[in-house]
C-alpha positions as CSV (number, residue, x, y, z in Angstrom):
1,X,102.8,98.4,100.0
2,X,101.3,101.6,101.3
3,X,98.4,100.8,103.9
4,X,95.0,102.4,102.7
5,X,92.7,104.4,104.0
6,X,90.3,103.0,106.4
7,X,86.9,102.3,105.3
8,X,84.0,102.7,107.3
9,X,82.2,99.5,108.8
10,X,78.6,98.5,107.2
11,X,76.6,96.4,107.9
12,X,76.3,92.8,107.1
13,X,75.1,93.5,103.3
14,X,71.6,92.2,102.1
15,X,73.9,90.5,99.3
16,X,77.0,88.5,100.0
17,X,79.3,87.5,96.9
18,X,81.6,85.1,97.5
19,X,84.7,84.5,95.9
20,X,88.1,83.4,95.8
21,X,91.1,81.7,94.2
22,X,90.1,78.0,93.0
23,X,90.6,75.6,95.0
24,X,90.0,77.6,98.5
25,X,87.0,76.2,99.8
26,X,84.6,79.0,98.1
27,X,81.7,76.8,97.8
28,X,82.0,75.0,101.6
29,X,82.1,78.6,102.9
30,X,79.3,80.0,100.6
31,X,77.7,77.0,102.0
32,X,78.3,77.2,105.8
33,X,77.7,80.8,105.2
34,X,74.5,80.0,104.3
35,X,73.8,77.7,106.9
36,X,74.9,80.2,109.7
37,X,73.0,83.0,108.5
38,X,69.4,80.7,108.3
39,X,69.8,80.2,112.0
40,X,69.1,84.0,112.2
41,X,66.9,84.5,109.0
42,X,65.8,83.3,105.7
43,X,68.7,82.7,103.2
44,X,68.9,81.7,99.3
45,X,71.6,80.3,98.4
46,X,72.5,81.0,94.8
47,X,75.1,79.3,92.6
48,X,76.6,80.2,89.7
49,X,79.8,78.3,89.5
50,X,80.0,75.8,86.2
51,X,80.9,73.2,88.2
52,X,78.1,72.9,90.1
53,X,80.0,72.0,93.4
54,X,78.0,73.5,95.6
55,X,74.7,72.1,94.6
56,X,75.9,68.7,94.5
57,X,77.5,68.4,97.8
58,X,75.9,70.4,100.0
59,X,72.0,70.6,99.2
60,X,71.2,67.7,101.0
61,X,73.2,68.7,103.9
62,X,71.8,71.8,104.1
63,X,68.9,70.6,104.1
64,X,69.0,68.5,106.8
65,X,70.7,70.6,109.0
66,X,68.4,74.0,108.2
67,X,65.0,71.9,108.9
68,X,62.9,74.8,108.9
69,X,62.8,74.7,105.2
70,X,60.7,77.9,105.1
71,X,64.6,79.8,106.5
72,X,66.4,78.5,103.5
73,X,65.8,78.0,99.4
74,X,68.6,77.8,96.9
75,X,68.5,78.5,92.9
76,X,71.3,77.6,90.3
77,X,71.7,80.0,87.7
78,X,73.4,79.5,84.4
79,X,74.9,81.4,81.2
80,X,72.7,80.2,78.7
81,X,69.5,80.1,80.7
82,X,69.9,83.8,81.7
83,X,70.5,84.8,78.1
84,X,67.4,82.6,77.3
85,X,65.4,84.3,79.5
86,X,66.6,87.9,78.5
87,X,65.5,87.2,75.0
88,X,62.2,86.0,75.7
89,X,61.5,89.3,77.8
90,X,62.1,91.4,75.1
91,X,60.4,89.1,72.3
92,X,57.3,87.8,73.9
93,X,56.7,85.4,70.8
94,X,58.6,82.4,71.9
95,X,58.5,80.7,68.5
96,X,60.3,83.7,67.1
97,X,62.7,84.4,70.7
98,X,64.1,80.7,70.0
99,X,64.8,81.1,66.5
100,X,66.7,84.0,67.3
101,X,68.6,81.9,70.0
102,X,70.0,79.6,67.3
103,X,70.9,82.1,64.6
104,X,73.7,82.7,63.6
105,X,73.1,86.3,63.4
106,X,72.2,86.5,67.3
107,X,75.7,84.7,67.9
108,X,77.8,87.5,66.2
109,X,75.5,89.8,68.4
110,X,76.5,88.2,71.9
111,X,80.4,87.7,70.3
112,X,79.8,91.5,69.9
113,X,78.8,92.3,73.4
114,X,81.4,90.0,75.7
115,X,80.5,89.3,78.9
116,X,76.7,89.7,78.4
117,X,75.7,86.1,79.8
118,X,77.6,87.1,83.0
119,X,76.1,90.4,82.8
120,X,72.5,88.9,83.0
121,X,73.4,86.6,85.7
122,X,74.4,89.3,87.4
123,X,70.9,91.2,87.2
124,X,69.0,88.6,87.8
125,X,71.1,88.1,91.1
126,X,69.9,92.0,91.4
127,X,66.2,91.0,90.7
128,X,66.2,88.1,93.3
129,X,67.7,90.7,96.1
130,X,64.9,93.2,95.4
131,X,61.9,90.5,94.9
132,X,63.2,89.1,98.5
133,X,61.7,89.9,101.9
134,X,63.7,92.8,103.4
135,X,65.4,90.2,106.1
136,X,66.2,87.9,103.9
137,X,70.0,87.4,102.9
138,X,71.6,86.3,99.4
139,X,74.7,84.4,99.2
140,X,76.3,83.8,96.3
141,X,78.3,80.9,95.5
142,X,80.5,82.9,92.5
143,X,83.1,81.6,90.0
144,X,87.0,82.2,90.8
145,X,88.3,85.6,91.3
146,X,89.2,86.2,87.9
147,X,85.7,85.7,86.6
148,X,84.1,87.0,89.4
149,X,85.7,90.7,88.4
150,X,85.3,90.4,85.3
151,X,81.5,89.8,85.9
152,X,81.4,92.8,88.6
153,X,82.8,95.0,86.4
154,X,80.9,94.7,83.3
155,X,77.8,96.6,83.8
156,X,80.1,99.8,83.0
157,X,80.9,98.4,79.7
158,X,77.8,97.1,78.6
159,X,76.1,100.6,79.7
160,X,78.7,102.4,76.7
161,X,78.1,99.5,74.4
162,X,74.6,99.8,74.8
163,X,74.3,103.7,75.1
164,X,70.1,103.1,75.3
165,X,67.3,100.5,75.1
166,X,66.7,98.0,77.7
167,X,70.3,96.9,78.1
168,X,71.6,100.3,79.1
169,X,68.4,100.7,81.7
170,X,69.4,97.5,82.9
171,X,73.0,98.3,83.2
172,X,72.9,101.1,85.1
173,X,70.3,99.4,87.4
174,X,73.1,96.9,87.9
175,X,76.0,99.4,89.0
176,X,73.9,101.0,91.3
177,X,72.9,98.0,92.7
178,X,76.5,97.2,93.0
179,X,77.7,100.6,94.7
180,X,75.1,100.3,97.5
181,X,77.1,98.5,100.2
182,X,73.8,97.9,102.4
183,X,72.6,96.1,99.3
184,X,75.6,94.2,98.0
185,X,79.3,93.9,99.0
186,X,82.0,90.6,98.2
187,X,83.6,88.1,100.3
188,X,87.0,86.9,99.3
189,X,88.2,83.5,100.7
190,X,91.5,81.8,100.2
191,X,93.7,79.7,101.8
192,X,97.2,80.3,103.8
193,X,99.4,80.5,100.6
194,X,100.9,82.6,98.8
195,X,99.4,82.6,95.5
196,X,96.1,82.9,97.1
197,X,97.0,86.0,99.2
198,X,98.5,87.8,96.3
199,X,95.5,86.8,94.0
200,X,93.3,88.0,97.5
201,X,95.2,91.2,97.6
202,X,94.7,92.2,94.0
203,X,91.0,91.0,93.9
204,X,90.4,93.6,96.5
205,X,92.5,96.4,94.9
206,X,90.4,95.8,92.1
207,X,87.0,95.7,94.2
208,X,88.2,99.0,95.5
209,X,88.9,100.7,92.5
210,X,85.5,99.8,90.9
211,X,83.5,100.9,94.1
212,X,81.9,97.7,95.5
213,X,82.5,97.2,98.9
214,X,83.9,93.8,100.4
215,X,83.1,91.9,103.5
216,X,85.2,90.6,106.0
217,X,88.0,87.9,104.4
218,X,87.6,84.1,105.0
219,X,91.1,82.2,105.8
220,X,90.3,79.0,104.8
221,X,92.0,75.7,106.2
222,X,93.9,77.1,109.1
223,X,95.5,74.3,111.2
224,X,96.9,75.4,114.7
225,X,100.8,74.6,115.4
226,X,100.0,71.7,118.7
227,X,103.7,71.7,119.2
228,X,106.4,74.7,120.3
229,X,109.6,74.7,119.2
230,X,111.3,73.7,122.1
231,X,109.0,70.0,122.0
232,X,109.8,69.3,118.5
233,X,113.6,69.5,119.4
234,X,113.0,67.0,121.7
235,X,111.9,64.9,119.2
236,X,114.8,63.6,117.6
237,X,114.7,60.0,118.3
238,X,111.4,60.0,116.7
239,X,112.2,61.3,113.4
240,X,108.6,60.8,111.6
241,X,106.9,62.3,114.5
242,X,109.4,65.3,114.0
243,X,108.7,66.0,110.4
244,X,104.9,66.0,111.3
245,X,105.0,68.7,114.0
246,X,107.1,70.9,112.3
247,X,105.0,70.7,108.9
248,X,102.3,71.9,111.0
249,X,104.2,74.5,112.6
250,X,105.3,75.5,109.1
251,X,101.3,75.7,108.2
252,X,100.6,77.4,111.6
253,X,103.3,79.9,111.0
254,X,102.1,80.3,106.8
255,X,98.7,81.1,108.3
256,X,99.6,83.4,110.9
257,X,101.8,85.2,107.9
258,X,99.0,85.2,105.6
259,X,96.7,87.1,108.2
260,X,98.7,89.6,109.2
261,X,99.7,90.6,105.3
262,X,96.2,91.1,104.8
263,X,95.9,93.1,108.3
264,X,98.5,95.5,106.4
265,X,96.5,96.1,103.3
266,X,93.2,96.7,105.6
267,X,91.5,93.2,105.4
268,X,90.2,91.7,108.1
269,X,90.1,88.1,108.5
270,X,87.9,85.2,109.9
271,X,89.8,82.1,110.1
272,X,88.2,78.7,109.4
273,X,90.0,75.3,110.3
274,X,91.4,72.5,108.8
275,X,88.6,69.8,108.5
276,X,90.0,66.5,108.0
277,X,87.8,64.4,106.0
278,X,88.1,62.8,102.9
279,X,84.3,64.1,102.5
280,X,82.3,66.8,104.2
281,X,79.6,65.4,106.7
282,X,76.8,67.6,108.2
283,X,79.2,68.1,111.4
284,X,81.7,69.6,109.7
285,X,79.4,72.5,107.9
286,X,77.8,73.0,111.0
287,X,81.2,73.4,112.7
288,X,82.3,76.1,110.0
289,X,78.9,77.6,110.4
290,X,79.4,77.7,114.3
291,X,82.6,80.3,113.3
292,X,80.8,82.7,110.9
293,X,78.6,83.1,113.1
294,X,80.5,83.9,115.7
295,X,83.0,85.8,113.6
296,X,81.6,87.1,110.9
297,X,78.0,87.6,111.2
298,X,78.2,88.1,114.8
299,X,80.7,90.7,114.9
């Protein structure tokens, strides 16, 4: 794969977006993200993942761990509500805007117009960044890469769906929004495998092609190798113990693999370790927090 051309570095965007293969720890580092960047300034975290994950695990820890509550808020934003809102904007009768909202009519309309819901979360994401104090950072807890592009890419075709009125104003609003990488840029996290680094990869061709800048990448559950070769083969007696340090040579080696591809296609990489709990405690954000901001913020 030919290497690209080198982008030049920004700066640490008032807007982070963070995304990623399910299943690679998007929420936990939207969330020690978050953390590490309120030591330095005030943060909102914003979710906008269906599952809710990141609410629900990490508020209260957050919380506790922030304490200066004025450095931190978070908002959850969802489909529906967005659309909700967007219609009672425009119809300032709210008798009338609900009746539209259960029509069957206005259903054909947003069948019509795919991706609008995502389009409006989007802009209010847009709104939230402008109505904040200029030293205040946004992360955004986004849904899986697939969705995520498809959500940063349709401004452009609501804008030629909706050639004027409000939407198109709106549109464009959002694409310049978007192509300003002081204002906005994405984070892609995954974890040392393969189907994650080619899902990685292709999420930041497609970043690329449409203009928006990206961030540094997150490597997600790196474990470190704690044996060479030359120990494990004197392991042989102790057959269980051998299997163990070899799988985690195997997931030292996968990681070390998975960084360097990325190197190659211009990405660079913060790695974030293994945590090994069945739940995560307040320690382990902080720990994760402790690397972004040495890594990522930091740098």
């Amino acid at each position: 794969m030919p290497r690209p051309p080198a982008k030049p570095a920004i700066k640490l965007p008032h807007v982070i977006f963070v995304t990623g293969k399910g299943g690679t720890g998007k929420s936990t580092v939207a969330a020690a993200l978050a953390l590490a960047l309120s030591r330095r300034n005030r943060v909102t975290l914003v979710e906008l993942d269906p599952r809710q994950t990141m609410v629900n695990a990490f508020a209260s820890i957050i919380d506790s761990s922030v304490g200066d509550h004025q450095r931190f808020a978070r908002t959850q934003l969802t489909r529906r509500g967005e659309l909700e809102a967007f219609v009672e904007s425009i119809v300032p009768i709210k008798m009338i805007a609900r009746r539209m909202l259960q029509s069957r009519t206005f259903g054909f309309v947003t069948t019509a117009l795919p991706g609008l819901e995502a389009f409006l979360m989007l802009d209010r994401v847009r709104r939230i960044a402008f109505e904040a104090p200029p030293r205040e950072f946004i992360v955004v807890d986004a849904p899986a890469t697939g969705g995520a592009i498809e959500m940063l890419t349709v401004a452009d075709r609501v804008r030629e769906m909706a050639p004027f009125g409000t939407l198109h104003r709106l549109a464009g609003e959002v694409v310049e929004f978007l192509h300003t990488p002081e204002r906005f840029a994405v984070t892609l996290t995954l974890r040392p495998e393969e189907l994650a680094l080619r899902e990685t990869i292709t999420a930041a061709q497609s970043l690329r092609a449409a203009g928006i800048a990206y961030t540094k990448t997150i490597l997600n559950g790196v474990t470190s190798a704690l044996f060479s070769a030359a120990e494990i083969a004197q392991l042989d007696q102790l057959p269980f113990h051998r299997q163990f340090a070899q799988i985690r040579r195997v997931q030292a080696e996968s990681a070390q693999h998975v960084q360097s591809e990325l190197r190659e296609v211009g990405l660079a990489t913060v790695r974030l370790p293994t945590l090994y709990r069945a739940s995560l405690e307040r320690e382990d954000l902080e720990a994760l927090a402790d690397v972004l901001e040495a890594e990522f913020i930091a740098r």
